[in-house]
C-alpha positions in Angstrom: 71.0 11.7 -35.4 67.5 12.1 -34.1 65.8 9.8 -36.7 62.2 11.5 -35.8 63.4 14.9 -36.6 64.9 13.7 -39.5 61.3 12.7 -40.9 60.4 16.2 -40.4 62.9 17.6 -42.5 61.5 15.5 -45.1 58.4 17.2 -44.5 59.2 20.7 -45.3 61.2 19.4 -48.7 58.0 17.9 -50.2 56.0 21.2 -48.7 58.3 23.4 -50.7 57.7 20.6 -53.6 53.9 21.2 -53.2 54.4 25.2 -52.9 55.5 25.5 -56.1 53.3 23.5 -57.7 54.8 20.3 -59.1 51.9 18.3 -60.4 51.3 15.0 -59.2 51.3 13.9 -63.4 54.6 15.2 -63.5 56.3 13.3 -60.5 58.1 10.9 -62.7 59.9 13.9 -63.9 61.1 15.0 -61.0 61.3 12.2 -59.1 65.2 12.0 -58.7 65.5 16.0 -57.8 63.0 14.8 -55.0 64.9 12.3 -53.6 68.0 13.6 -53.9 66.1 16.5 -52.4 64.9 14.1 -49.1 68.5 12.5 -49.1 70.3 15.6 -48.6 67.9 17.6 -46.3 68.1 14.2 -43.8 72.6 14.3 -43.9 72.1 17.8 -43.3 69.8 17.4 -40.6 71.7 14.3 -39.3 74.9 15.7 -39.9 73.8 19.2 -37.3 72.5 16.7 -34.6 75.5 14.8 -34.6 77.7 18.1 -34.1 75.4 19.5 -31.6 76.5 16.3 -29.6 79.9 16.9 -30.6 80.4 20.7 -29.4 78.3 19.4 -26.0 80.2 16.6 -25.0 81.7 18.0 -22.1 78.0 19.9 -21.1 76.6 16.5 -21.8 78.6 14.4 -19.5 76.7 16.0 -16.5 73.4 16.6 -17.6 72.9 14.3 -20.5 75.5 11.1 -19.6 72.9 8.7 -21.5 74.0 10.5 -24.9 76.0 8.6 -27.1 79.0 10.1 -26.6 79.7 10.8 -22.8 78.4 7.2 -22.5 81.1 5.7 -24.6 79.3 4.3 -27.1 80.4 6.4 -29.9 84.3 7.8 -29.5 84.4 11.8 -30.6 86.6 10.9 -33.6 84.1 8.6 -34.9 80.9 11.4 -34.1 82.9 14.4 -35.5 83.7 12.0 -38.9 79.8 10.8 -39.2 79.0 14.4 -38.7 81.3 15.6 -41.7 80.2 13.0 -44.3 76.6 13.5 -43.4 77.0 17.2 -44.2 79.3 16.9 -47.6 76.4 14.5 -48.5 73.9 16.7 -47.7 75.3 19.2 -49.7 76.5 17.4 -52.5 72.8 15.7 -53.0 71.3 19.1 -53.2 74.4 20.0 -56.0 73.3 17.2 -58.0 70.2 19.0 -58.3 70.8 22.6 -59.2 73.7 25.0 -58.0 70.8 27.0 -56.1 69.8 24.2 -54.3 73.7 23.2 -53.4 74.3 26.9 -52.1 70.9 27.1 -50.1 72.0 23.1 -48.3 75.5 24.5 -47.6 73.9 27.7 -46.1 71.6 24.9 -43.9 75.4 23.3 -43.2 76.9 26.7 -42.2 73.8 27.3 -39.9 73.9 24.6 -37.9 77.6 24.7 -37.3 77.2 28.2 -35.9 74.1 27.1 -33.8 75.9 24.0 -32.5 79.7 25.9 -31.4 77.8 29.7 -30.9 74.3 30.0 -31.5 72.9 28.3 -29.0 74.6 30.1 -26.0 72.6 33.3 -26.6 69.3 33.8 -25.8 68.0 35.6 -28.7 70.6 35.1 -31.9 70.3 31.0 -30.7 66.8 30.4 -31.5 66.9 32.9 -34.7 69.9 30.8 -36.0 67.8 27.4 -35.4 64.6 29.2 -36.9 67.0 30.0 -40.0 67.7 26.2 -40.6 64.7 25.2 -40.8 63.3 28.4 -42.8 66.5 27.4 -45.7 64.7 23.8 -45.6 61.7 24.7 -46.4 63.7 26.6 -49.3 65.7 23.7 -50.5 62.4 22.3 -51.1 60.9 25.7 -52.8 64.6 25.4 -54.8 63.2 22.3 -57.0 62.6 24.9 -59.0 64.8 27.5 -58.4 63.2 30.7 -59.9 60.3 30.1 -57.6 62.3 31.3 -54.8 62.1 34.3 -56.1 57.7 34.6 -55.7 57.8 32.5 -52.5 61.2 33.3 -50.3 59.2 35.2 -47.8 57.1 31.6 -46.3 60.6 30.6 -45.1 59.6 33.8 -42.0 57.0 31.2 -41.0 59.1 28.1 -40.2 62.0 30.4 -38.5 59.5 31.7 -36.3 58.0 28.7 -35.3 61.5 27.3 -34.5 62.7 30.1 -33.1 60.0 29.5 -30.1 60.2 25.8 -30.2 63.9 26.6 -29.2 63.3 29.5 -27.0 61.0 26.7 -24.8 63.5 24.2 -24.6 66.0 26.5 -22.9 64.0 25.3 -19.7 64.1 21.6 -20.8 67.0 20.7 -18.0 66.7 22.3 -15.0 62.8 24.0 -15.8 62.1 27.4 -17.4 60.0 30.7 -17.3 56.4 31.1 -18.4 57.4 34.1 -19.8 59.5 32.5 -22.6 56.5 29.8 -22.5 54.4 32.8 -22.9 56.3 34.0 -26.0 56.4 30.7 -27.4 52.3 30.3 -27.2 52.3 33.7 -29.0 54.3 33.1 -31.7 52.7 29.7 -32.1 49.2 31.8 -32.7 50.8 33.7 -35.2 52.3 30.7 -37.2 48.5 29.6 -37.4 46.8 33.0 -37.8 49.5 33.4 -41.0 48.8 30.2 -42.5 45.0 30.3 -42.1 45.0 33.8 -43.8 47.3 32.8 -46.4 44.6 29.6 -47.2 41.8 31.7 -47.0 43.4 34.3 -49.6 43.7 31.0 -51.5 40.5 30.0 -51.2 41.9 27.1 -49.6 41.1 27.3 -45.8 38.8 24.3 -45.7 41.6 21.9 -46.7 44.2 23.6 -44.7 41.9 23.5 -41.4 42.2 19.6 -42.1 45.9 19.8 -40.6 45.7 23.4 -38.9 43.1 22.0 -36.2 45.4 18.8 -35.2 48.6 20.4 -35.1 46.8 22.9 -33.2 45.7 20.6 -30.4 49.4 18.4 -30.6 51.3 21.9 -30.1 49.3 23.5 -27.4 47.8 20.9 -25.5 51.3 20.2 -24.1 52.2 23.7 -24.0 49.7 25.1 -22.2 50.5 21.9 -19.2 54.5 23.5 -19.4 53.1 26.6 -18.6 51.0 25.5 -15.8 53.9 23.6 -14.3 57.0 24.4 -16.0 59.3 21.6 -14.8 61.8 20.0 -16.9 59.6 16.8 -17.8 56.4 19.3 -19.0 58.6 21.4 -21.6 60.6 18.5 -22.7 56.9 16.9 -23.9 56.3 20.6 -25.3 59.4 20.8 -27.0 58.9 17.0 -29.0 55.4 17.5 -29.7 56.7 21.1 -31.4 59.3 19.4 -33.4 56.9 16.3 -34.2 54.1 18.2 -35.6 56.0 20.1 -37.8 54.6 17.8 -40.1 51.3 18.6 -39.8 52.4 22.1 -40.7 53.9 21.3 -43.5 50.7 19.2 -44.6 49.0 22.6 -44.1 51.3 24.0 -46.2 50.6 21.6 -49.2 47.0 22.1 -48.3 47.1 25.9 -49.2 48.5 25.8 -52.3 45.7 22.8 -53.6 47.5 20.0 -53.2 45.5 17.5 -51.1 47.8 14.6 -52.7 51.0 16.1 -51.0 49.2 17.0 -47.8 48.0 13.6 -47.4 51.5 12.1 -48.3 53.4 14.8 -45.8 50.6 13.8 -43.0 51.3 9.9 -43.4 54.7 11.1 -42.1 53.6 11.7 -38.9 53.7 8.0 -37.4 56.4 7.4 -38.4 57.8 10.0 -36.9 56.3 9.0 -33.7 57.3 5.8 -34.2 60.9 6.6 -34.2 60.7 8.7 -31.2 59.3 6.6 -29.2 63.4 4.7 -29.5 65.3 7.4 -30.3 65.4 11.2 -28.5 63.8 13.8 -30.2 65.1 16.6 -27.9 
């Protein structure tokens, strides 16, 4: 279930909390749309990993035989009924909130089911349908409120795209990869940060933002930059779980930009944890 990425999908529902602007004094208000919020985006989450396992067993028991399925520890009946409760709950969480927010998680549900059986095989339409996931997230979060989708749908383009060359990297995470896909991924990863330091500087809040731009700057391209030096296996699969990892840090950035210093700090408080978890459990 990838518990670290998990904690990242938390991160972009409290980012799309602090994008529209729910005031701190009115958190006891929305508290239980904000977990039920967290609850679902983590079965959905969950609920994709554990079916990307599923669709991959037979792929999995000759590259990845440590997984839990090819190993034995988990039967394929009992994986493919985790997987389906973690996504009803998903979606049903998200229902109990508004009917917006259940159609936008069982878009997320419908996405990663065509990423794990489809997507994933082509090189292009694989990492847009990942990007997408994470881009309707970020909107589950945004759909707390669900007439601000309307004024902020377009900052879902940001997380797709930074996804979309997270994904595009790990295509060399087995057997080693190009440096021109790590190329592409490096450029998009500029653009990602060139957006959101515009978008906080049109806010008039850059200073705050830089607070998480400059660190998730240095976790995303310090290991980058070593996969493209030596793109082996071992150095993308480090640039690949520092991607996913400091999506939080992104999101914090997020939160930052639209003046809310409480949420950034909250979203950033995220990120051991997160680490914590992946240093047990497999982020990639």
């Amino acid at each position: 279930m990838r518990p670290a990425n998990i904690v990242t999908s938390v991160a972009d529902i409290l980012a799309g909390i602090a994008i529209v602007s729910v005031p701190v004094s009115s958190i006891r208000a929305f508290w239980p749309a904000i977990l039920l919020l967290c609850l679902s985006t983590a079965c959905l989450y969950g609920g994709g990993i554990v079916f990307n396992d599923v669709f991959d067993v037979e792929l999995d028991k000759i590259e990845r035989p440590e997984r839990a399925i090819p190993s034995g520890k988990v039967s394929l009946r009992e994986a493919t009924v985790l997987g389906s409760i973690l996504l009803c709950t998903g979606i049903l969480s998200a229902l109990f909130v508004s009917i917006v927010s259940g159609l936008i998680a069982a878009a997320i549900a419908l996405c990663a089911l065509l990423y794990d059986r489809f997507g994933k095989h082509h090189p292009f339409f694989g990492p847009l349908n990942m990007g997408m996931c994470r881009g309707l997230n970020l909107l589950l979060g945004i759909s707390i409120i669900p007439i601000a989708l309307i004024n902020w749908f377009m900052l879902a383009l940001v997380p797709v795209a930074y996804i979309f060359s997270i994904t595009l990297t790990s295509r060399g995470e087995v057997h080693g990869g190009s440096k021109s896909s790590l190329y592409t991924a490096a450029t998009l990863y500029a653009g990602v940060i060139g957006f959101i330091s515009y978008f906080s500087y049109a806010n008039n809040r850059l200073l705050w933002s830089l607070l998480f731009l400059i660190p998730f700057t240095w976790m995303i391209f310090r290991p980058l930059l070593k996969a493209i030096r030596e793109p082996i296996g071992k150095n993308i699969g480090k640039a690949v779980k520092a991607g996913v990892i400091s999506l939080i840090l992104m999101d914090a950035s997020w939160s930052a930009t639209f003046g809310s210093l409480t949420f950034a700090v909250l979203i950033a408080c995220l990120l051991p944890l997160s680490i914590w978890f992946a240093k047990t459990f497999a982020v990639t």
